[in-house]
C-alpha positions as CSV (number, residue, x, y, z in Angstrom):
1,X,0.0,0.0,0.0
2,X,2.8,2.5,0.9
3,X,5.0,2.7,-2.3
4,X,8.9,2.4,-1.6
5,X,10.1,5.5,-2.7
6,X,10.6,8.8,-2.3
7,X,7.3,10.6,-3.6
8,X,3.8,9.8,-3.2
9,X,0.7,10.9,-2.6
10,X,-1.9,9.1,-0.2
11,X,-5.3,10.2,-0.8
12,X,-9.1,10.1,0.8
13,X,-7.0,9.6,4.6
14,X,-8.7,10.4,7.5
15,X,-7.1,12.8,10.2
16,X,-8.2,14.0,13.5
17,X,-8.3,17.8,14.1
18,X,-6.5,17.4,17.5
19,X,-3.6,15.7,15.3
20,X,-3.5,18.1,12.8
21,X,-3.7,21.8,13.4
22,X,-2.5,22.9,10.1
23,X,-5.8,21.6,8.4
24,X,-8.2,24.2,8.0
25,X,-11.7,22.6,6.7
26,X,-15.3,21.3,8.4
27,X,-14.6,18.4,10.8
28,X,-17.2,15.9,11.7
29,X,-18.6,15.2,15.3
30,X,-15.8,13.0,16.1
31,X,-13.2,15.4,14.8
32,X,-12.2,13.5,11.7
33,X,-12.0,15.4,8.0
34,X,-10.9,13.4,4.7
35,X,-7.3,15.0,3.5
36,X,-5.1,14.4,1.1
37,X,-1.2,14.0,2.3
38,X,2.2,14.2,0.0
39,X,4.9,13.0,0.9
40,X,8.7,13.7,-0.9
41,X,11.9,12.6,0.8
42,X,11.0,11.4,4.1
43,X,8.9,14.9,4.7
44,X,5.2,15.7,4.7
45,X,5.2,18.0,1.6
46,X,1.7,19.2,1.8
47,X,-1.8,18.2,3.6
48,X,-4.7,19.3,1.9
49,X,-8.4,19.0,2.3
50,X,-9.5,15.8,0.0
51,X,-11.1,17.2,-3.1
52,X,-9.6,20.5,-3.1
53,X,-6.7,19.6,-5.6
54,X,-5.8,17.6,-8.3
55,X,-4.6,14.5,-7.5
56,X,-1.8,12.2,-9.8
57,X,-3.4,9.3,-11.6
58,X,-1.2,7.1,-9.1
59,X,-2.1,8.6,-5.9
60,X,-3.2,6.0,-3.3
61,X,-6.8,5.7,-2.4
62,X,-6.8,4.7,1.4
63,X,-10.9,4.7,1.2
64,X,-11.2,6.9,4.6
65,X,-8.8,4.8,6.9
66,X,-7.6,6.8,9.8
67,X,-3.9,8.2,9.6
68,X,-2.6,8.9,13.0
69,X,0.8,10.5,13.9
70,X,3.0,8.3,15.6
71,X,3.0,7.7,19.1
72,X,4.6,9.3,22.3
73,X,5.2,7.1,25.2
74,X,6.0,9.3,28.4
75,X,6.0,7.1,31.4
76,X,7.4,3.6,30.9
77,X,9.7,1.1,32.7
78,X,11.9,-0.7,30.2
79,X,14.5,-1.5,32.5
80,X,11.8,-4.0,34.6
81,X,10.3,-4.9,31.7
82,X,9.8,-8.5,31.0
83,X,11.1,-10.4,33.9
84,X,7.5,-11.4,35.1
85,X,7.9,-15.1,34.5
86,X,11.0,-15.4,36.8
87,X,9.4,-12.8,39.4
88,X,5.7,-12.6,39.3
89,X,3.7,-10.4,41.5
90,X,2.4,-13.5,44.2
91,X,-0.9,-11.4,45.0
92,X,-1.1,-8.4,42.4
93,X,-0.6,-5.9,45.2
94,X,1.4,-2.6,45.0
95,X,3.5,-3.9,47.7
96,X,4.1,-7.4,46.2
97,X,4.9,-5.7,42.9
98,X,7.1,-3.3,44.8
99,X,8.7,-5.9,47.1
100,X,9.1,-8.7,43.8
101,X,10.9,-6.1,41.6
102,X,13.5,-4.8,44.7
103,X,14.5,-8.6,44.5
104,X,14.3,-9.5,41.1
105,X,16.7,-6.3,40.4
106,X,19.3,-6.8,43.4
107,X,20.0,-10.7,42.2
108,X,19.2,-10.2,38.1
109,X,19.9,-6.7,37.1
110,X,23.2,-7.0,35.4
111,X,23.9,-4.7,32.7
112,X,23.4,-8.0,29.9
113,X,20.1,-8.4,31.2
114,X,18.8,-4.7,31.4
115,X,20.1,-4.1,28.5
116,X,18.4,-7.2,26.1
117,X,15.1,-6.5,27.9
118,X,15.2,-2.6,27.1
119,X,16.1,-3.8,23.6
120,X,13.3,-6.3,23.2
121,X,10.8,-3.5,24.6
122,X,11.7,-0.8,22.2
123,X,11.8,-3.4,19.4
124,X,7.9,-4.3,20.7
125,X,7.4,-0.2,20.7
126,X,9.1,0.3,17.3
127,X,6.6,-1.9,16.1
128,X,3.3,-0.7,17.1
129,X,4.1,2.9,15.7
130,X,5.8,4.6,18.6
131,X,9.0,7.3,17.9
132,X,9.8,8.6,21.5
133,X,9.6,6.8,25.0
134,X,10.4,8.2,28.4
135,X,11.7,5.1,31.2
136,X,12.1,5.5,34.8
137,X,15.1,3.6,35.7
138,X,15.5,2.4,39.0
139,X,18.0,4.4,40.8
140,X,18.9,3.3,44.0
141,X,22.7,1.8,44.7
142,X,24.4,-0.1,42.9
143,X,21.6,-0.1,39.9
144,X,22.5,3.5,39.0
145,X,26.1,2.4,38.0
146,X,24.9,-0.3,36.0
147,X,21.6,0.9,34.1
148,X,22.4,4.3,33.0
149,X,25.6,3.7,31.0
150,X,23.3,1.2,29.5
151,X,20.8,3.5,28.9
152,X,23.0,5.6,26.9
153,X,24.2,3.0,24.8
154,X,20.9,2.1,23.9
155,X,19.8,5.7,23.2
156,X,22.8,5.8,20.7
157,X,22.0,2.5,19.2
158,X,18.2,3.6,18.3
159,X,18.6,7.5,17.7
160,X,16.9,7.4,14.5
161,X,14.1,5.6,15.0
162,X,13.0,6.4,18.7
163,X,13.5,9.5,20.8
164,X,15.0,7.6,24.0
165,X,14.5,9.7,27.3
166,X,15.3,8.4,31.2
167,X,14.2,9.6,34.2
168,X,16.0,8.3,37.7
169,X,13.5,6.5,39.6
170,X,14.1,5.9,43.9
171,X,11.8,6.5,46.7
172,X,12.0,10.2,48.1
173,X,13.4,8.9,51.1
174,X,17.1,8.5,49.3
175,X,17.0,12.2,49.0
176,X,18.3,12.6,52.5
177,X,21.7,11.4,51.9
178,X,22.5,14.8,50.4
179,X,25.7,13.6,48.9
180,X,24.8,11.1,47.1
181,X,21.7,12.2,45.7
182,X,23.6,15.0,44.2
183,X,26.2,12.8,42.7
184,X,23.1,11.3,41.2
185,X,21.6,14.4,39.9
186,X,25.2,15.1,38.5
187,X,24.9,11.7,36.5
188,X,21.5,12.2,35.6
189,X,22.7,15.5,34.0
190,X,25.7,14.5,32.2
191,X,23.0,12.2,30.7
192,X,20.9,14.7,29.8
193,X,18.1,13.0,31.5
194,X,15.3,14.2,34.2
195,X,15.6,14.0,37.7
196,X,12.6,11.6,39.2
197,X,11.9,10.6,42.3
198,X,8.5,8.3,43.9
199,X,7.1,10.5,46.7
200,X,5.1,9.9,50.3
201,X,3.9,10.9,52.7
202,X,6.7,11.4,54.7
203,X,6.8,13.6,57.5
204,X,9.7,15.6,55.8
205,X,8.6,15.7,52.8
206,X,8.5,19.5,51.9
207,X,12.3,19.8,52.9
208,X,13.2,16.9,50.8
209,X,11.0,18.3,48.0
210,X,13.1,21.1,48.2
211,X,16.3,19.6,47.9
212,X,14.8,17.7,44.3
213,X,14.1,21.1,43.3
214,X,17.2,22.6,43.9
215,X,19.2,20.0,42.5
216,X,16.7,20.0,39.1
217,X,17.6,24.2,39.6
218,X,21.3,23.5,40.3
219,X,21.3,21.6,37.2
220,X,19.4,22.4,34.7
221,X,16.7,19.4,34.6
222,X,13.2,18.7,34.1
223,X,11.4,16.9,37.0
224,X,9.5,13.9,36.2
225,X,7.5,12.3,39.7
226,X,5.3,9.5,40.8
227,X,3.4,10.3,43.1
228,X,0.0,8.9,45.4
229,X,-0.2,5.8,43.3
230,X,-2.6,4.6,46.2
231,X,-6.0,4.8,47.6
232,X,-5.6,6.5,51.0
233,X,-7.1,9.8,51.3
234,X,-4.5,11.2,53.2
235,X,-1.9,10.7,50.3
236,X,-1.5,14.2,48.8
237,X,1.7,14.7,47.4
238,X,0.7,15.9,44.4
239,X,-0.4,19.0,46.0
240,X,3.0,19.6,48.1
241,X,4.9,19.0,44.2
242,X,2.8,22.2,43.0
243,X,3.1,24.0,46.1
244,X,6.9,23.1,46.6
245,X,7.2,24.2,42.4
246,X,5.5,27.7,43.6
247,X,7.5,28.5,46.2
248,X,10.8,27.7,44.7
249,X,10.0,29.1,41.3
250,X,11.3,26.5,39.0
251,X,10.4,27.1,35.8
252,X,11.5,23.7,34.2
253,X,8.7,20.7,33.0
254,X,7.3,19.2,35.5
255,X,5.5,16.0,34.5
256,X,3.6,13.8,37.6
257,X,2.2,10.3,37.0
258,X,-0.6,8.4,39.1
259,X,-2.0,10.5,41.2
260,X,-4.4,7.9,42.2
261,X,-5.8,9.1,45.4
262,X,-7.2,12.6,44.1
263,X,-10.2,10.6,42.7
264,X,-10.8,9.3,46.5
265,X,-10.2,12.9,48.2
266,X,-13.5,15.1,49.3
267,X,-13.9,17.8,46.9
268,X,-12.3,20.9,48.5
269,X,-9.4,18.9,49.1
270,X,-9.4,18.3,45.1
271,X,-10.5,21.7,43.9
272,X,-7.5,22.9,46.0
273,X,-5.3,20.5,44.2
274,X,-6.3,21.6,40.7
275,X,-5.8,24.8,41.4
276,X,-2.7,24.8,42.4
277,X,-1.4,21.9,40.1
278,X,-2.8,24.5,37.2
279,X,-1.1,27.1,38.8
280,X,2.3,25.4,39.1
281,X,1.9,24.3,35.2
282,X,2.2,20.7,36.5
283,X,1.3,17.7,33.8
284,X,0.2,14.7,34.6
285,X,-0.4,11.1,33.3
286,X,-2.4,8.1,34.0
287,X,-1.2,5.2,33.4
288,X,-4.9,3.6,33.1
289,X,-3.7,-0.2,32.5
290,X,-1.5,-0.5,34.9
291,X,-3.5,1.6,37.9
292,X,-6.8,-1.0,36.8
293,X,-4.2,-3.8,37.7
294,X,-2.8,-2.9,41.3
295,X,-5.2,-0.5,42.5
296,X,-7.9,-1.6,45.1
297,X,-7.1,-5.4,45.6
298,X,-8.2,-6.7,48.7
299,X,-8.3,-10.4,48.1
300,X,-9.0,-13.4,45.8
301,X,-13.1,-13.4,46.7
302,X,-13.6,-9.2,46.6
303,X,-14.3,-7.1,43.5
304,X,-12.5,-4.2,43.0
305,X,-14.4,-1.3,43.4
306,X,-13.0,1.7,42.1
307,X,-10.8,2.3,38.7
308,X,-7.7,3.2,40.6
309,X,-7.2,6.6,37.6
310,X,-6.6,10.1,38.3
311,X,-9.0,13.4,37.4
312,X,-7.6,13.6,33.8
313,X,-10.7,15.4,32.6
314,X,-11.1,17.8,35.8
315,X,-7.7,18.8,35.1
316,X,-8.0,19.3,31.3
317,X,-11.0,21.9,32.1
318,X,-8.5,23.7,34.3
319,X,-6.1,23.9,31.1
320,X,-3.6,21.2,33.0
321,X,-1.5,19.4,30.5
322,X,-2.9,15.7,31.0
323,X,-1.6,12.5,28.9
324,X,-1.6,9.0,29.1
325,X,1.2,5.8,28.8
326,X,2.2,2.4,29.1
327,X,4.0,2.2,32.3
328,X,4.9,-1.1,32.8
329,X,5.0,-4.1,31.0
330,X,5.1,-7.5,31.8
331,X,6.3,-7.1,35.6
332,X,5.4,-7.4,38.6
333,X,3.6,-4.0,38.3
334,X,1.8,-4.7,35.4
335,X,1.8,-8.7,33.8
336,X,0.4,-7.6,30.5
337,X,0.9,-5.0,28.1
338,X,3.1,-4.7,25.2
339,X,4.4,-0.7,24.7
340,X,1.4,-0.9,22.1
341,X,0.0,2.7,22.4
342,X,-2.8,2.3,20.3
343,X,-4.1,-0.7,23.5
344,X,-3.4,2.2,25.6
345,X,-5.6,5.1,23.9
346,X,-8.4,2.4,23.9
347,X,-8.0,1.2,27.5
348,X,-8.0,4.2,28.4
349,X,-10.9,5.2,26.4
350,X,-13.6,2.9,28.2
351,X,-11.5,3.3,31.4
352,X,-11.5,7.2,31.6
353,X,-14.2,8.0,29.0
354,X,-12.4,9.8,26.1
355,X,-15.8,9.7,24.3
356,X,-19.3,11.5,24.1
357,X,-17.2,13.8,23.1
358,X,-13.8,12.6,21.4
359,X,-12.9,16.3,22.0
360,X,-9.5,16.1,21.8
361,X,-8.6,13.2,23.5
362,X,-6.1,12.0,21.0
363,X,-3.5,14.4,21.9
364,X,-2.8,12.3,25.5
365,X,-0.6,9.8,23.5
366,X,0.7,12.1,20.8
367,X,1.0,15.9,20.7
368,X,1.0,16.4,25.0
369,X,3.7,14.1,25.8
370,X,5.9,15.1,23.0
371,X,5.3,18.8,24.6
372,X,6.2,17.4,27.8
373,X,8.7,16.0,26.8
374,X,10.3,19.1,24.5
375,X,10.0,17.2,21.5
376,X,9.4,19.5,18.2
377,X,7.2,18.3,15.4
378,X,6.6,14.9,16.9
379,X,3.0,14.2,17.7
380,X,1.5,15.8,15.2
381,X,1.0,16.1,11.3
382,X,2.2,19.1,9.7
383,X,3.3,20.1,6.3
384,X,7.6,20.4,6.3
385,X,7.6,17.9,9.6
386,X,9.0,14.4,9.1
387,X,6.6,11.8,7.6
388,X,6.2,9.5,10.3
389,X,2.5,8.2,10.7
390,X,0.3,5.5,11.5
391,X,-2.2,3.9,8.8
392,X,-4.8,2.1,10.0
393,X,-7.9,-0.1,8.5
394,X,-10.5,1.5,10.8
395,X,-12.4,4.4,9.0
396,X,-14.0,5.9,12.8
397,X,-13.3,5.3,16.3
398,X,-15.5,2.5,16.8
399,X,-13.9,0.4,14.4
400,X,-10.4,1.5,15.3
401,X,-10.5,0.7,19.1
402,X,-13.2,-2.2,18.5
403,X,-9.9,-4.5,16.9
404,X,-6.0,-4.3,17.9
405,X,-5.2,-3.2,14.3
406,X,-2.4,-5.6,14.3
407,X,-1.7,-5.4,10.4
408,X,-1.7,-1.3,10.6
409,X,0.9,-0.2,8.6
410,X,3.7,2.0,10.4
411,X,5.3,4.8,8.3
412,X,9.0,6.3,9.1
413,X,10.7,8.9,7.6
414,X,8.2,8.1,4.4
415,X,8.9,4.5,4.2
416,X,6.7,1.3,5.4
417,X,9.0,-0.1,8.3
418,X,9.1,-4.1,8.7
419,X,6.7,-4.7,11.6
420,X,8.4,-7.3,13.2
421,X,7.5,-8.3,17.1
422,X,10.0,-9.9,18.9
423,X,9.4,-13.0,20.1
424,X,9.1,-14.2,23.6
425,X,11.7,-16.9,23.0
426,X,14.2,-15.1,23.0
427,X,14.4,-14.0,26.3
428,X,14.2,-17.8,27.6
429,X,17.3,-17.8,28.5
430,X,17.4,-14.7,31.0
431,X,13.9,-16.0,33.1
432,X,16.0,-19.3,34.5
């Protein structure tokens, strides 16, 4: 369908609005317009509205399939990924996730084994239509020494074909050994990564804020945080982020993931929140797969109860920059998943209700992310940026998120790529 080489012309393509700002004509209810794109040395040469020009005799007629740009993945754990069958969760609980992985890492995490599991999840990613991922990378001593050198090899061995970010991951408790953590903040830098840490409720948490901020000041780095991936009211350390942001004046990205407990918070507890989240310029993602999986177990004979995902579209009406990821895959903190982005847009569509309207929706796994994470021209389609797109067979949303689209066609740098998933087998030899 896509021709191998250099010019084309696909025609009768269907792109959303939120995807494609440069497009001015009508859009239907669910934001979708037939267009016309051209494509000439691995660049979008022009997108116009379909029927308004002249189109070759060998143009391609994709009979109203939806185009999409490729994908942005800003919150994923590639460096856990995949060791689920030689350390599975034993009750699908934060803490046995939490508690699994800590053990898993100390015995297994040797810089061979992060390093073919990162591969084999960006290959997966690749794959499914994605250009840029952000990974947390567990941080805490010894693993810094061993995954980040490996994180920059890896970086280096797909620049090209994905936009490879890290973000150091360790409980905000590490933060008190001041040395250190600056030493860390030092490496992170000389990667040119993003500071991260998971935060709690403990009681000094404001003064160890404080010292994140600095060091992200110090330094020059975004901040990237987890934060009340739980169900206890009292967790609110989304609100001390924004507040500590305020009163520190940091003027980097900050991006926050979870936020789980906001959704179980009385209401003038979350309206403060949002305002001041809005007011920092916090973003935040859900990670909706993941959050479904962990959140609200309470044993093998009780149904969970609540959907364990943040306020995304409370904080979108406050103008908060709101997106959604993988997270994990295939770990103890998640035992499915597959980097597929397009599974994630339509979990997260029946889990957070990105219909009734569509809106503008699409964004969370495209043109947000790759704002958050300072990524021009990626997440969008624009005459002049890079022709990297998705095709797909549906023609509307309810066919595209009714099937997994597994024959869509990926499209980089104007060329068809070779969808090939790795297979399982391959990592055989690392789960004994």
């Amino acid at each position: 369908m896509i021709p191998d080489k250099a010019s084309y012309r696909l025609a009768n393509v269907r792109l959303h609005a939120s995807l494609t700002p440069g497009l001015a004509t009508a859009f239907d209810s669910d934001g979708f317009a037939l267009a016309d794109i051209s494509v000439a040395d691995g660049k979008i040469s022009s997108i116009a509205s379909h029927g308004k020009s002249k189109l070759p005799a060998d143009a391609i007629d994709l009979a109203g399939r939806i185009v999409l740009p490729c994908f942005v993945d800003c919150h994923t754990h590639i460096d856990k990924g995949h060791i689920w069958p030689r350390k599975p969760n034993p009750d699908g609980t934060f803490m046995g996730a939490l508690n699994a992985s800590g053990v898993d890492r100390a015995a297994r995490w040797s810089a061979e084994d992060v390093a073919r599991r990162m591969d084999f999840s960006l290959r997966s990613a690749y794959a499914h239509g994605t250009k840029a991922v952000r990974t947390h990378l567990d941080s805490v001593p010894p693993q810094e020494e061993i995954s980040w050198p490996e994180f920059e090899a890896m970086r280096e061995k797909w620049r090209g074909r994905i936009e490879l970010q890290a973000a150091c991951l360790l409980g905000i408790e590490g933060v008190r050994d001041k040395k250190w953590f600056e030493k860390l903040a030092k490496r992170v830098a000389a990667a040119k990564g993003v500071l991260g840490v998971v935060t709690y409720m403990v009681p000094d948490l404001e003064e160890l804020l404080d010292q994140v901020f600095a060091q992200a000041i110090e330094h020059g780095l975004d901040l990237d945080f987890h934060a009340d991936e739980t169900d206890d009211v009292a967790a609110i350390s989304l609100k001390k982020i924004a507040e500590a942001s305020l009163w520190n004046g940091f003027e980097g990205n900050i991006l926050v993931g979870h936020c789980c407990s906001l959704s179980r918070q009385p209401d003038l507890e979350v309206l403060d929140t949002l305002d001041k989240v809005a007011k920092a310029r916090l973003a935040v993602v859900s990670l909706p797969m993941c959050n479904l999986y962990l959140q609200d177990r309470r044993s093998n004979h009780t149904t969970p109860r609540w959907r364990g995902v943040t306020l995304l579209h409370e904080m979108k009406a406050r103008g908060i920059k709101v997106a959604v990821a993988s997270d994990n895959t295939r770990d103890p903190f998640y035992a499915y998943g597959d980097l597929d982005m397009l599974e994630v847009y339509r979990m997260a569509t029946r889990i957070l209700h990105f219909d009734h309207p569509v809106g503008d929706w699409p964004k969370a796994v495209a043109a947000t992310p790759a704002e958050v994470m300072r990524l021009d021209g990626a997440g969008t389609l624009a005459a002049g940026g890079s022709a990297d797109f998705v095709v797909f067979k549906g023609r509307s949303w309810t066919e595209l998120l009714s099937r997994p689209e597994s024959d869509r066609i990926v499209v980089r740098d104007g060329r068809a790529i070779e969808r090939q998933l790795p297979d399982y087998a391959e990592l055989d030899e690392l789960m004994v």
